[in-house]
C-alpha positions as CSV (number, residue, x, y, z in Angstrom):
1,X,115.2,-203.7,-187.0
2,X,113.7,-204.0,-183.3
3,X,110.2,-202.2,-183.0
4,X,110.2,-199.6,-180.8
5,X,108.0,-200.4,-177.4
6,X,105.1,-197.9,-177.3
7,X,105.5,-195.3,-174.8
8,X,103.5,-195.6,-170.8
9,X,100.4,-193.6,-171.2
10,X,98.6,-194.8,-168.8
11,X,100.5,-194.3,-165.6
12,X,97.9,-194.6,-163.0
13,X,98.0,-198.5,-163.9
14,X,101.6,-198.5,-164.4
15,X,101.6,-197.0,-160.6
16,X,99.2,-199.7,-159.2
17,X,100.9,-202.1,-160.9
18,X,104.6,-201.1,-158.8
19,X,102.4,-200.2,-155.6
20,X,101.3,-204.3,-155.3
21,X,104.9,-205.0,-155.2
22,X,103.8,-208.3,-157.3
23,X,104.8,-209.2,-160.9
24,X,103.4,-209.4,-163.6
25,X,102.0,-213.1,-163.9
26,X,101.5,-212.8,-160.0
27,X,98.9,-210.1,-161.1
28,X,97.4,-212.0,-163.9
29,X,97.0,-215.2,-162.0
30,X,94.7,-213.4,-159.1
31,X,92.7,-211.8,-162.1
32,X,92.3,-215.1,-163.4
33,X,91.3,-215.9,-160.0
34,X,88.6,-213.4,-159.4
35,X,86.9,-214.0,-162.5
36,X,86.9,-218.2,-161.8
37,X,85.0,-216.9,-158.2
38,X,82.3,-214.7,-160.4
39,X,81.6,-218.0,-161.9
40,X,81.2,-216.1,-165.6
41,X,83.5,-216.3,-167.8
42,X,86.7,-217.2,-166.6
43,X,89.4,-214.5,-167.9
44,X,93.3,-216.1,-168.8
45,X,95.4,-212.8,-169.0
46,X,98.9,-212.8,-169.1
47,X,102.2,-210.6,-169.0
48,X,101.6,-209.2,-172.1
49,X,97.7,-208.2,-171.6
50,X,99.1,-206.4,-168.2
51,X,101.9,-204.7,-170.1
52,X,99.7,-203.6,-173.4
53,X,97.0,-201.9,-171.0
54,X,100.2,-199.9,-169.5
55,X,100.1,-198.0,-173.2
56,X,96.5,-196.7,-172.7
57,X,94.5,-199.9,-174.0
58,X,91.7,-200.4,-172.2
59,X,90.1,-204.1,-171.0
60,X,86.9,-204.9,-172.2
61,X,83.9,-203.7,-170.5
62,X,83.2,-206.9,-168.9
63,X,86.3,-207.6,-167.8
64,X,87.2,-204.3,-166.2
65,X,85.1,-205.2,-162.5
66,X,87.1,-208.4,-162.1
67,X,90.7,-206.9,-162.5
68,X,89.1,-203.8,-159.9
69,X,89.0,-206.4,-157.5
70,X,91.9,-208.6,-158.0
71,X,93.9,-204.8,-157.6
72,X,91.7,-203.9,-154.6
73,X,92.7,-207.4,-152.6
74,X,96.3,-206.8,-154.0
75,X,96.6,-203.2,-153.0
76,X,94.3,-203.8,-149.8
77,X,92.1,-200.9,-151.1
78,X,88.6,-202.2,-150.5
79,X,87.6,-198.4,-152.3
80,X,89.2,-199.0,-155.2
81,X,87.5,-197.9,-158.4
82,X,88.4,-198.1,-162.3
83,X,88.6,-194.3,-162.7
84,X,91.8,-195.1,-160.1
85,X,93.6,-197.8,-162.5
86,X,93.1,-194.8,-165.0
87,X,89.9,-196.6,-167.0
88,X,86.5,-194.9,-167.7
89,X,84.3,-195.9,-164.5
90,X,81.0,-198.0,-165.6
91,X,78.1,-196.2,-165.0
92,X,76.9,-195.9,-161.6
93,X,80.1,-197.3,-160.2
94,X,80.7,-197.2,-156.9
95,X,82.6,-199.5,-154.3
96,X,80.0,-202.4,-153.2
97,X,79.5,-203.0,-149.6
98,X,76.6,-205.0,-149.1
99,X,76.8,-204.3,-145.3
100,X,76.0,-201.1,-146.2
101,X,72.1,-199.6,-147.6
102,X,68.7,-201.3,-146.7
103,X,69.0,-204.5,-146.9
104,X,65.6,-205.3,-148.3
105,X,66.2,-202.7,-151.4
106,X,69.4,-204.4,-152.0
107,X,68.2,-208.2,-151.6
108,X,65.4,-207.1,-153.9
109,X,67.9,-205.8,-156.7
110,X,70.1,-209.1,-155.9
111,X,66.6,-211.6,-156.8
112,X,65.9,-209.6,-160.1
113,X,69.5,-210.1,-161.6
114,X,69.6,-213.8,-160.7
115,X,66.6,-214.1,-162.1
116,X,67.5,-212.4,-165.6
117,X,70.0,-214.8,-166.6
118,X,71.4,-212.4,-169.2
119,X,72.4,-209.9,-167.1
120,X,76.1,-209.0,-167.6
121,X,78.8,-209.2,-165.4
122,X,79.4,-206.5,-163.2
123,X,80.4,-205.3,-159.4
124,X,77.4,-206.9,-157.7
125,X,78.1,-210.0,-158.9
126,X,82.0,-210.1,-158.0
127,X,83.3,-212.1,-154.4
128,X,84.5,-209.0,-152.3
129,X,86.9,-209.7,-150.3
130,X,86.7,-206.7,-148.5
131,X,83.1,-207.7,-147.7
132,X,84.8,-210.7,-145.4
133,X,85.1,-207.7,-142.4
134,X,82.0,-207.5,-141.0
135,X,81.2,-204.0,-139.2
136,X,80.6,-203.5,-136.2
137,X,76.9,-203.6,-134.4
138,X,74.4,-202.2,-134.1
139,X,73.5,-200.1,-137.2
140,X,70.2,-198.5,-138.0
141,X,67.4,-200.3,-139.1
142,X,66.0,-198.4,-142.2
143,X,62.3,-197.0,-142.0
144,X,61.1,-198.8,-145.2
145,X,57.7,-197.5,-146.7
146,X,54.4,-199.3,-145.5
147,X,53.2,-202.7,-147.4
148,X,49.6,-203.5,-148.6
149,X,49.6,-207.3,-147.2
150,X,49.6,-207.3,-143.3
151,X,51.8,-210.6,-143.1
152,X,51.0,-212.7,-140.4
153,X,51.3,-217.1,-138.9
154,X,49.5,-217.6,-142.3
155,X,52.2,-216.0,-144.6
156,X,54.9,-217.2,-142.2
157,X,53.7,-221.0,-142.5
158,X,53.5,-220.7,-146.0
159,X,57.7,-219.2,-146.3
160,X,58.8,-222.1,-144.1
161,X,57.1,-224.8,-146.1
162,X,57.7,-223.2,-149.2
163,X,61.6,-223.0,-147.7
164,X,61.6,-226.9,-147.0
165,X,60.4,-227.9,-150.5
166,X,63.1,-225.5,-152.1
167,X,65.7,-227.0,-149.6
168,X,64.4,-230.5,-151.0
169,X,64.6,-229.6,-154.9
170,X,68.4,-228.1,-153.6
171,X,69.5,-231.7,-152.1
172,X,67.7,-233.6,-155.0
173,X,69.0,-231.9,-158.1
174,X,71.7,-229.3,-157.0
175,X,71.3,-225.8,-156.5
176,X,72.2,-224.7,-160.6
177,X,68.8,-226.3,-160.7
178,X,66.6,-224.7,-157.9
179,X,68.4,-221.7,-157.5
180,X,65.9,-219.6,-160.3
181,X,62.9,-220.7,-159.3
182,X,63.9,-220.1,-155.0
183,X,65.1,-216.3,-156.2
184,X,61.7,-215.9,-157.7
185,X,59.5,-216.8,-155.0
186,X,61.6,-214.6,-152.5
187,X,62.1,-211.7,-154.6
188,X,58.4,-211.7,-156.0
189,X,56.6,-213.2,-153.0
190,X,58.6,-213.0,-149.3
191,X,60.3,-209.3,-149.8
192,X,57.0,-207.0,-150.5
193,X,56.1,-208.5,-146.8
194,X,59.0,-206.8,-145.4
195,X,58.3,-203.4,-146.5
196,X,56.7,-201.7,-143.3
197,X,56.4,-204.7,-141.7
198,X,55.0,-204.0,-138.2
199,X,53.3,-206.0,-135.4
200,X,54.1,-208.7,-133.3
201,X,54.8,-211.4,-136.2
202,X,57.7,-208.8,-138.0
203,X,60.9,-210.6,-135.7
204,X,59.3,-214.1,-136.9
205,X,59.1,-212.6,-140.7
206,X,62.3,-211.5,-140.8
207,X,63.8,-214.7,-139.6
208,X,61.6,-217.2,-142.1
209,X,63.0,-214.2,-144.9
210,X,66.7,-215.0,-143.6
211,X,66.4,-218.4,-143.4
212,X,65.1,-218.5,-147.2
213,X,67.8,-215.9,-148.0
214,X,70.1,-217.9,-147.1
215,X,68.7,-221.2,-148.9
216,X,69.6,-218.7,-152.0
217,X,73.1,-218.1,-150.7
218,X,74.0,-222.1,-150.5
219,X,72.1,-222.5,-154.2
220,X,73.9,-219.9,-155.8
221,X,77.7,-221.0,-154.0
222,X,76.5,-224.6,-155.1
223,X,76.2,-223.3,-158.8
224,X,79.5,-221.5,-158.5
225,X,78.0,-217.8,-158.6
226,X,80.7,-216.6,-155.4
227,X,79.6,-212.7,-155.4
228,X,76.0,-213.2,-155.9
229,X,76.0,-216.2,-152.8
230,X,78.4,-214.0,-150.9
231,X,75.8,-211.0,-150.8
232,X,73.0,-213.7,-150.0
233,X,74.5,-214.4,-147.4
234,X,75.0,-210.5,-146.4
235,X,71.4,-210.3,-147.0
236,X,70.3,-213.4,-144.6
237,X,72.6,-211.7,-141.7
238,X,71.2,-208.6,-142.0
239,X,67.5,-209.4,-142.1
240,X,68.2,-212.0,-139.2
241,X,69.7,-208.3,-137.1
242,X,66.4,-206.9,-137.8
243,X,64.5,-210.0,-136.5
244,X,67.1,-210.4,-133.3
245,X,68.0,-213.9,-134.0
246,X,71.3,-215.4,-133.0
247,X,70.9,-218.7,-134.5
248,X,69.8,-217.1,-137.9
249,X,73.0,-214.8,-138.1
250,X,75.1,-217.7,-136.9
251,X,74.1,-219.5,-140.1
252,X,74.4,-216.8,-142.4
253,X,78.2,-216.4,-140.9
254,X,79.0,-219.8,-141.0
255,X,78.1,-220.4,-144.5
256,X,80.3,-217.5,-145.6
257,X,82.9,-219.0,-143.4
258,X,82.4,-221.9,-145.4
259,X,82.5,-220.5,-148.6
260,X,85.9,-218.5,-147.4
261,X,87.7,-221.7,-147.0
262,X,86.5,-223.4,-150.0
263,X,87.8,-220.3,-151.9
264,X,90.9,-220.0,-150.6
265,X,90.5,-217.3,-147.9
266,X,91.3,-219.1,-145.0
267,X,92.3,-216.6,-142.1
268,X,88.9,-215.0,-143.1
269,X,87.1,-218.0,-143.0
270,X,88.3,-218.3,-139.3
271,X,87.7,-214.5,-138.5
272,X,84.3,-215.8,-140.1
273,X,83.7,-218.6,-138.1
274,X,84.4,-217.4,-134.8
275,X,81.8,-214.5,-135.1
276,X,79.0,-217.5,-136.2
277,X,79.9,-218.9,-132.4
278,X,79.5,-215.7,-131.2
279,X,76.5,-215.0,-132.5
280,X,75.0,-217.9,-131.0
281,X,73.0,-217.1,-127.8
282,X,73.7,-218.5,-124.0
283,X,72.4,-221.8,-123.6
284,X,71.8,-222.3,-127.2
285,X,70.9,-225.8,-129.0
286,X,73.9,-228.3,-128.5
287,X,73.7,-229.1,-131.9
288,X,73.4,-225.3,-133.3
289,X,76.9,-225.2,-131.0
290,X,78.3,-228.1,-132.8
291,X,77.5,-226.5,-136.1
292,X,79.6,-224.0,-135.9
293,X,82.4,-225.4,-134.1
294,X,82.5,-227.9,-136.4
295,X,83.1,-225.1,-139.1
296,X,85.6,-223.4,-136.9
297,X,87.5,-226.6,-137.0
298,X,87.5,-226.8,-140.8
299,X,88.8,-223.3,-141.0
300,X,91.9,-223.4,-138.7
301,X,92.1,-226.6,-140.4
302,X,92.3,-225.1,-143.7
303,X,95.0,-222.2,-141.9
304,X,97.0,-225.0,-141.1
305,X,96.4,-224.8,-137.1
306,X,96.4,-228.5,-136.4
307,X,96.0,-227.7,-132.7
308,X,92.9,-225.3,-132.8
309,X,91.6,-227.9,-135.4
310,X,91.4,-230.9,-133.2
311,X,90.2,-228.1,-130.3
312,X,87.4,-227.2,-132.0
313,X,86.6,-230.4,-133.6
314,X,86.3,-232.7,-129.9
315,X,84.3,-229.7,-128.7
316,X,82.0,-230.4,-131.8
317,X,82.2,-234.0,-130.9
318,X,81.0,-233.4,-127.3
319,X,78.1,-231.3,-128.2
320,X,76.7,-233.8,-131.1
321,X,76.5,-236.3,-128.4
322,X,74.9,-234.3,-125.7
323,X,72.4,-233.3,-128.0
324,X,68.8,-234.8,-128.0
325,X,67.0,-232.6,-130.2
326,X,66.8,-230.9,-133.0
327,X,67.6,-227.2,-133.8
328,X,65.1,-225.8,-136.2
329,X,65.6,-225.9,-139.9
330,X,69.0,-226.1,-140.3
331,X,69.6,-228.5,-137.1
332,X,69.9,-231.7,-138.7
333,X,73.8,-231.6,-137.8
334,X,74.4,-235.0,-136.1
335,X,76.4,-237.7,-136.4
336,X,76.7,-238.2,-140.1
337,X,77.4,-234.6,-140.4
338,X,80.0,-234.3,-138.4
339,X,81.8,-237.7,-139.8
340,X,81.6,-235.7,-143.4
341,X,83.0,-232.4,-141.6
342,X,86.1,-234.6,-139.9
343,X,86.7,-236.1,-143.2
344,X,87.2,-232.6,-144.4
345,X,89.1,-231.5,-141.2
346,X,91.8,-234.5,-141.8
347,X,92.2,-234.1,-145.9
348,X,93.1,-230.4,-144.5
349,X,95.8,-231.5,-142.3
350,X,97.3,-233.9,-144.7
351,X,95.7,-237.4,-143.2
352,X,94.0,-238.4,-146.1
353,X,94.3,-242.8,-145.2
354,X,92.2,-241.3,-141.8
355,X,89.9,-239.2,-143.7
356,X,88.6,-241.9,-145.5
357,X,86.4,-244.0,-143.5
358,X,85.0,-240.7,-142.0
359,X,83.5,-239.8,-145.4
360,X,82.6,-243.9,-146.0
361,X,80.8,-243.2,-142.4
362,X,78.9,-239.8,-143.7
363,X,77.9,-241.6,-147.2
364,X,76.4,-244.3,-145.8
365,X,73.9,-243.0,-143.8
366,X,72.5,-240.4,-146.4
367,X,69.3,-240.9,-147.9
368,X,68.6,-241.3,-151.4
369,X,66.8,-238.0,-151.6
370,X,70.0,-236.2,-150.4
371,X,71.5,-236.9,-153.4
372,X,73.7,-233.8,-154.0
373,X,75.2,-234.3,-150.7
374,X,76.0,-238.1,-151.9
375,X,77.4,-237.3,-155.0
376,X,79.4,-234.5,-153.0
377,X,80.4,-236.8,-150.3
378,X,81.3,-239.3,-152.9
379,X,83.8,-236.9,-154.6
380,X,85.6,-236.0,-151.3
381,X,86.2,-239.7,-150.2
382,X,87.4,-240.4,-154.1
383,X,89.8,-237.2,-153.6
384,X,91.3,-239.0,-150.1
385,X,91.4,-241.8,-151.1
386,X,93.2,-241.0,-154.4
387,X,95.3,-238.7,-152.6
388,X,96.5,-241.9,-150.1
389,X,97.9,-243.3,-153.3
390,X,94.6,-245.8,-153.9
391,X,93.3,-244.6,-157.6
392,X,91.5,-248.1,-158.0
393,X,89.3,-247.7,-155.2
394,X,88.7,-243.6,-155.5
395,X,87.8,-245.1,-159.4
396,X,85.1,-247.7,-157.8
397,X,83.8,-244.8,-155.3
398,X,82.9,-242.4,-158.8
399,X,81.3,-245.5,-160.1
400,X,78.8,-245.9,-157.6
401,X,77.5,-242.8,-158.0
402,X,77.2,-242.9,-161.9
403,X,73.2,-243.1,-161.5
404,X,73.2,-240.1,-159.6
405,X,75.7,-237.6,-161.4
406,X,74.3,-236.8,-164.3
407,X,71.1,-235.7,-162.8
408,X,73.0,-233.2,-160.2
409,X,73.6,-230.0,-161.4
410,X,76.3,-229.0,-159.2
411,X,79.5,-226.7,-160.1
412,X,80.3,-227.2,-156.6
413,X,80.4,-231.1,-157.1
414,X,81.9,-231.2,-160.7
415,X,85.0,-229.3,-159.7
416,X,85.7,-232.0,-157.0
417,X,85.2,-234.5,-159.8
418,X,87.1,-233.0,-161.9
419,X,90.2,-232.8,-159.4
420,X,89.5,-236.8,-159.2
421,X,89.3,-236.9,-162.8
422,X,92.6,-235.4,-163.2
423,X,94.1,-237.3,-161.0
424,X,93.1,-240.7,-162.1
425,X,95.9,-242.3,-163.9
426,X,95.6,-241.8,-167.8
427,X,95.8,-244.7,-170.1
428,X,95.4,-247.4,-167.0
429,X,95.0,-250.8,-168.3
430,X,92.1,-250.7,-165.3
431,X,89.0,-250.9,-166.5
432,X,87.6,-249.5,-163.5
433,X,89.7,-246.0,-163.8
434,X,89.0,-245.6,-167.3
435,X,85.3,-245.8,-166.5
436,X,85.8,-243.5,-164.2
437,X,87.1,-241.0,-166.1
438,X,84.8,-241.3,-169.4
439,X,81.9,-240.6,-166.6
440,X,83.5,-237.6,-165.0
441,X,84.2,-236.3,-168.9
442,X,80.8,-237.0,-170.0
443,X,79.2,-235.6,-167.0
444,X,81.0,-231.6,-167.0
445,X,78.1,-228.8,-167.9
């Protein structure tokens, strides 16, 4: 005898569920998706999981913020809360906006959590894609109670060196590795300055505070933690607003421009990119211009708009080569830089054989001491050159970097290797491949 199906008690799900217009496994693939970005653990529902909550089963706990936002992007309801896919709302829940609030409450809230590794899933440490629309300027600066230290060229000094070593540790050993000890130091250290900061050294505080902020950002999107680099990133905008400083909000929106494309979001990672070039002053360093062009490039690049691509990319091209100087901290975009970034923009727009001495071009002129970006590098040029049908040589490229993998702890990096991995032929009578592969294997967190 067939078992009866249980009765729809849940009917606010059941609604949302027929409001996306999506089935079933469309559903259950962008949960999955979500929870990969919250770089946790990674939830696999399926038809069934979707269609047994329907009868008034509830998700567990820590799995109920993911599937909120995957229905929020699918429903385009950046509001959306639990209590509306008829679930009983965490407490304290409320729709995230890190636009919104003072920033240095909230970036103080953001530095504890990373650093208590325990700390459980939940909203705040989700990708938002409704987060990707930036509000419009200006908004109120919050009056923020007054500090004991009176920060001044002393305190600032000591941020931007302590910034540089981080940056160093970040480039050396990956950012899984420097992110806790770089969250510390600006949650315990940098954001007690900002409280009542006054004077003539606050604008020059605020920006050595973004600039660390956003050190944060690229470790934690380096060790795969989306929603917590994503509000980094926020932050480092936000405090560069209070300091007026184009150059340090251009950063902060490139690198979620960055992040956009990498995870998918490409028309956002253009909207994205285009305010980072706005943001950048009149007259402002050639190479700060090529920065962020360059990213533009790699986002229309990603949207499949060869034309606006190759636009952006020679206006990049002009700008590395007019410049004669460097532009601050993050100004070291030159040559090899922009070889990596074209490398990028070509694998985009399905040129792969061209891509390849690009990335050759970027590898060989990095340092030892970069070696994140080399293993990085290393991985992309495998992936072309794998990808133009050459498995022996994207085998030979993993190789040379077998010193330096296991010593990069990189989430960022391991899932490009792992792509190569995957795609290295199984069972080849190579002895090159096999290599290859055991090292990738051996290598994975």
């Amino acid at each position: 005898m067939t078992a009866r199906r249980r009765p729809i008690s849940n009917h606010q799900w059941q609604t949302a569920i027929q409001d996306t217009n999506r089935t079933l496994a469309e559903i259950a693939a962008e949960i999955h998706r979500v929870s990969v970005e919250a770089g946790g653990r990674v939830l696999y529902p399926d038809k069934s999981t979707l269609a047994h909550w329907r009868t008034g089963t509830t998700p567990r706990a820590e799995a109920v913020p993911v599937i909120v936002e995957a229905m929020s992007r699918l429903l385009h309801r950046p509001n959306l809360t639990a209590a509306d896919l008829g679930w009983p709302s965490p407490e304290h829940e409320s729709p995230d906006d890190p636009w919104q609030g003072d920033a240095v409450v909230r970036l103080s809230r953001l530095g504890r959590l990373d650093m208590d590794r325990r700390s459980f899933l939940n909203a705040t440490s989700l990708y938002a894609f409704a987060a990707l629309t930036i509000p419009p300027r200006p908004w109120e600066i919050p009056k923020r109670s007054a500090s004991s230290v009176n920060a001044g060229p002393a305190e600032i000094e000591r941020i931007r060196e302590m910034t540089a070593q981080f940056a160093r540790a970040d480039d050396l050993f990956g950012g899984d590795h420097a992110l806790p000890p770089t969250a510390a130091y600006l949650t315990s250290a940098v954001l007690p300055l900002l409280h009542g900061s006054t004077g003539r050294h606050r604008p020059e505080l605020f920006t050595v505070a973004a600039q660390l902020t956003y050190l944060a950002g690229w470790m934690s999107s380096d060790a795969g933690r989306a929603g917590q680099a994503q509000r980094y990133y926020i932050s480092s905008a936000r405090l560069a607003d209070e300091a007026n400083d184009g150059p340090a909000r251009a950063t902060a929106l490139r690198a979620l421009a960055l992040q956009a494309v990498e995870l998918g979001h490409h028309q956002r990672a253009v909207e994205l990119a285009e305010a980072a070039c706005s943001a950048l002053p009149r007259g402002a360093n050639p190479r700060l211009r090529a920065w962020t062009s360059g990213m533009l490039a790699e986002a229309h690049a990603a949207s499949g708009d060869r034309w606006s691509a190759q636009a952006c990319l020679r206006s990049a091209e002009t700008d590395v080569e007019r410049a004669s100087s460097t532009a601050g901290w993050t100004g070291g975009y030159g040559v090899p830089a922009l070889e990596h970034q074209t490398g990028s923009i070509l694998t985009y727009l399905g040129h792969p054989d061209q891509a390849v001495p690009h990335l050759q071009a970027a590898l060989n002129d990095r340092s030892p001491e970069q070696r994140r970006s080399r293993v990085l590098i290393s991985a992309r040029l495998a992936t072309a050159q794998l990808i133009s049908g050459s498995p022996d040589a994207a085998a030979r490229t993993v190789i040379s970097i077998e010193h330096d993998v296991p010593l990069v702890t990189s989430q960022r990096t391991m899932r490009q290797l792992a792509d190569v991995r995957d795609g290295l032929p199984a069972g080849s009578a190579d002895h090159a491949i096999d290599r290859a592969r055991t090292l990738i294997t051996s290598s994975r967190p």
